[in-house]
Residue frames as qw, qx, qy, qz and C-alpha x, y, z in Angstrom:
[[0.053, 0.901, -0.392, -0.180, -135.26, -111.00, -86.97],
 [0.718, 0.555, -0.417, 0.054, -132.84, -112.56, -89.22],
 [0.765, -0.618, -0.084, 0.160, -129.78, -114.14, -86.79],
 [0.589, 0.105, -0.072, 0.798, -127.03, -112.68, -88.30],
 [0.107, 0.630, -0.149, 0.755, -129.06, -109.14, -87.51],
 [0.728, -0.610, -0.284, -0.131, -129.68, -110.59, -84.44],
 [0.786, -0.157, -0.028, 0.597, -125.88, -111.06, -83.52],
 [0.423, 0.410, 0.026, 0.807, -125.38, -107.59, -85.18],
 [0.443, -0.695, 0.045, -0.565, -127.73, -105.90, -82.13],
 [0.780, -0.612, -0.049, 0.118, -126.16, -107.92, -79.49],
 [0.761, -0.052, -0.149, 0.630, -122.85, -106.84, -80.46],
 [0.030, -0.714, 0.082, -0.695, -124.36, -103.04, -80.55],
 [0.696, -0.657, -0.255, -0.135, -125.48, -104.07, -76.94],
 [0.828, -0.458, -0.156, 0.284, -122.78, -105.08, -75.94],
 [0.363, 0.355, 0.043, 0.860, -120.26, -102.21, -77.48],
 [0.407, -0.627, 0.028, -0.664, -123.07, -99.82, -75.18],
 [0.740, -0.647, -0.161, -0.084, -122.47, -101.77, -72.10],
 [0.681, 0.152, 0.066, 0.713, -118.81, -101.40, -72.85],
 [0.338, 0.297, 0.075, 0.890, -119.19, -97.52, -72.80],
 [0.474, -0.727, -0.111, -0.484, -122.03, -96.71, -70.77],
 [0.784, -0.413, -0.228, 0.403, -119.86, -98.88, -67.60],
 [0.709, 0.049, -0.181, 0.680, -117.21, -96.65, -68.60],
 [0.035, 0.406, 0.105, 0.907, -118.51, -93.20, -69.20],
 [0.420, -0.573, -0.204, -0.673, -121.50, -92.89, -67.42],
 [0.014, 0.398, -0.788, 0.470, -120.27, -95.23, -64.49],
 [0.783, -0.156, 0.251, -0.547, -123.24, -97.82, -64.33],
 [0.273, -0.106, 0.953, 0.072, -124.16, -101.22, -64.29],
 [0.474, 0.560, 0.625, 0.268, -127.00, -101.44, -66.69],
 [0.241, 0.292, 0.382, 0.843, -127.17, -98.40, -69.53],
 [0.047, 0.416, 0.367, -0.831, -128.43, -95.27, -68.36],
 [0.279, 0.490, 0.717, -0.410, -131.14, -93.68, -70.49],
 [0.332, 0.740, -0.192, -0.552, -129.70, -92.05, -73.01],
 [0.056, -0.390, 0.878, 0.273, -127.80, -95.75, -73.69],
 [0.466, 0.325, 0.754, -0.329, -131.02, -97.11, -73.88],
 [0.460, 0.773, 0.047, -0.434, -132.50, -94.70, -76.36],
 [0.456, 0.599, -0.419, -0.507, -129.89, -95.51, -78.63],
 [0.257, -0.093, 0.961, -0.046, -129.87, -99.04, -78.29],
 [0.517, 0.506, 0.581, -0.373, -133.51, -98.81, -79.19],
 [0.403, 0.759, -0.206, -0.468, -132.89, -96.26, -82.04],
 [0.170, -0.391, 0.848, 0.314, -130.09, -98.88, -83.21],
 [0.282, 0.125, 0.941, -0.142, -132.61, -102.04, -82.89],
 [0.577, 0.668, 0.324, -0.340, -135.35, -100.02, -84.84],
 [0.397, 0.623, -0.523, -0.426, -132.78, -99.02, -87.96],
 [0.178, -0.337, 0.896, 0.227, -131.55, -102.69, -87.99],
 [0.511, 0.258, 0.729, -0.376, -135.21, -103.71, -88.46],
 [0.392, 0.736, 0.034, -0.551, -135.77, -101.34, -91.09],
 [0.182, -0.533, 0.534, 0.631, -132.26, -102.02, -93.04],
 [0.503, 0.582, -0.347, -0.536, -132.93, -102.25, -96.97],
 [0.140, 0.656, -0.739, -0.071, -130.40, -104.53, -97.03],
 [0.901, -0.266, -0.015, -0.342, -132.01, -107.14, -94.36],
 [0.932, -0.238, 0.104, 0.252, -129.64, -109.99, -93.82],
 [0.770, 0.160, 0.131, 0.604, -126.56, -109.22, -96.32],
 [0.347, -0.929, -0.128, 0.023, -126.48, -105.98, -94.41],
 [0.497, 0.441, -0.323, 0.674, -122.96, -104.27, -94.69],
 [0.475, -0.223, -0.433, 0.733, -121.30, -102.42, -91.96],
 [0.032, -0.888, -0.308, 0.339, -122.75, -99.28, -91.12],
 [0.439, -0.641, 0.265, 0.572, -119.61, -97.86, -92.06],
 [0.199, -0.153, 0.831, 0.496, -119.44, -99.18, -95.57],
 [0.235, 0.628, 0.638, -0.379, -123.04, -98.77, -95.75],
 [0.175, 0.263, 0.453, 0.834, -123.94, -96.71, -99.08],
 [0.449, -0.665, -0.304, -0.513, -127.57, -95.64, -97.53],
 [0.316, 0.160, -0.549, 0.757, -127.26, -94.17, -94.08],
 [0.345, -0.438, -0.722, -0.410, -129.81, -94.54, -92.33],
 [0.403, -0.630, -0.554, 0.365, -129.09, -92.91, -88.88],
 [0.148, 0.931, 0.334, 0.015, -129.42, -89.54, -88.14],
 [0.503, 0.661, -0.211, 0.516, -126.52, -87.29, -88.15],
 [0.293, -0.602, 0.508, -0.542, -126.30, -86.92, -84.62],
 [0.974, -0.080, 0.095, -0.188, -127.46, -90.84, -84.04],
 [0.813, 0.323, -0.167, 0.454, -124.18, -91.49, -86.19],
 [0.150, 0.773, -0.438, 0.433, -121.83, -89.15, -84.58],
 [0.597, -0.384, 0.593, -0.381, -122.82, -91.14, -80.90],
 [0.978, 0.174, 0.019, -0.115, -123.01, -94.40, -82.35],
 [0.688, 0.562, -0.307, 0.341, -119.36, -93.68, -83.82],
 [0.148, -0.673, 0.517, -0.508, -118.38, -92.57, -80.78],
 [0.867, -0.215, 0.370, -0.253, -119.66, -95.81, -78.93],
 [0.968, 0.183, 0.001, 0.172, -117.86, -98.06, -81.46],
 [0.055, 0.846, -0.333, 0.412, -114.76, -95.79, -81.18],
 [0.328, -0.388, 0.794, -0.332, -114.19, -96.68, -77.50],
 [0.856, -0.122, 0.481, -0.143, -115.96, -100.32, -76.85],
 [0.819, 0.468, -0.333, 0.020, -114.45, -101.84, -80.23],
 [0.299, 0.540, -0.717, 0.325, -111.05, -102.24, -78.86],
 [0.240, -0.430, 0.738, -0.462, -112.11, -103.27, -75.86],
 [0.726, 0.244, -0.337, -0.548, -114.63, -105.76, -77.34],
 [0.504, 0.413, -0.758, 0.025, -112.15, -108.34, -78.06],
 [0.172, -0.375, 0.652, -0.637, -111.54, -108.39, -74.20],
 [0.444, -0.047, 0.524, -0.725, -115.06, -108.92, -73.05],
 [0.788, 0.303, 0.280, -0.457, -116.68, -110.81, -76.15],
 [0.595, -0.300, 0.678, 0.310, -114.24, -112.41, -78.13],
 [0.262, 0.445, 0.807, 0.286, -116.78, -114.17, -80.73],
 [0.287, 0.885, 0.305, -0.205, -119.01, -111.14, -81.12],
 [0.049, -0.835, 0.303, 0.456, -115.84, -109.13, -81.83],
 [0.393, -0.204, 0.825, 0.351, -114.43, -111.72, -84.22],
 [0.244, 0.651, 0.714, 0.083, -117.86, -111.71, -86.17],
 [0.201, 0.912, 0.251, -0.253, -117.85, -108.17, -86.40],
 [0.261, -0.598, 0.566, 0.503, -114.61, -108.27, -88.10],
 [0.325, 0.013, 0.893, 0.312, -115.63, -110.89, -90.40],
 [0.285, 0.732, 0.505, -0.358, -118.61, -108.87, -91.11],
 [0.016, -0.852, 0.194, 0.487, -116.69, -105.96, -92.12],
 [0.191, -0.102, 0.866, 0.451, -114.98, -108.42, -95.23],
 [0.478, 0.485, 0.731, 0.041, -118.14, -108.60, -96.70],
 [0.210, 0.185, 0.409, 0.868, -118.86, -107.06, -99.99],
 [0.258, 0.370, 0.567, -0.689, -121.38, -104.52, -99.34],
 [0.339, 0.437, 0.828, 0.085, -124.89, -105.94, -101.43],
 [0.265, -0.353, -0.433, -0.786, -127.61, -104.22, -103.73],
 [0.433, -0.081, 0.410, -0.799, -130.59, -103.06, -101.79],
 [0.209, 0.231, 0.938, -0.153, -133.31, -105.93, -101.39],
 [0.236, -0.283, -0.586, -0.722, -136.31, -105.63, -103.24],
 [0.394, -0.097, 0.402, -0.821, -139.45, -104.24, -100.91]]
């Protein structure tokens, strides 16, 4: 995996350990935070885009499911803000992410 989508799954991680602590009250991600962690870690694999990957948001192909995206959005929702807090640098990167222009699709 590329390291910038590498960085972009550890900052999903960490945005799900950020909201599973809160919501579900654990210390590691309960089972449904898992699943989408996984579900995340398979789209990122997949992404057209590969490295010069846009935000999800900003994203022109959409690649999670409609329910996948509603909980996703919801996870970045709450843990963004609190990001900052807990990861500084990830959160700083995922800002700087979000400036990028978002690419033609890669060639298969």
């Amino acid at each position: 995996m590329h390291p910038r989508l590498a960085r972009e799954l550890k900052t999903v991680q960490a945005m799900l350990a950020i909201f599973c602590a809160a919501q579900h009250n654990g210390r590691e991600l309960c089972s449904e935070c898992r699943d989408l962690l996984a579900y995340a870690q398979a789209r990122l694999e997949l992404c057209p885009f590969g490295p010069d990957k846009p935000p999800c948001r900003d994203c022109r192909v959409h690649c999670y499911t409609p329910p996948r995206r509603a909980r996703i959005q919801e996870v970045m929702r709450f843990a963004g803000p609190r990001l900052l807090k807990k990861h500084p640098y990830l959160a700083l990167r995922h800002v700087l992410d979000g400036l990028r222009k978002t690419p033609k699709r890669r060639a298969s």
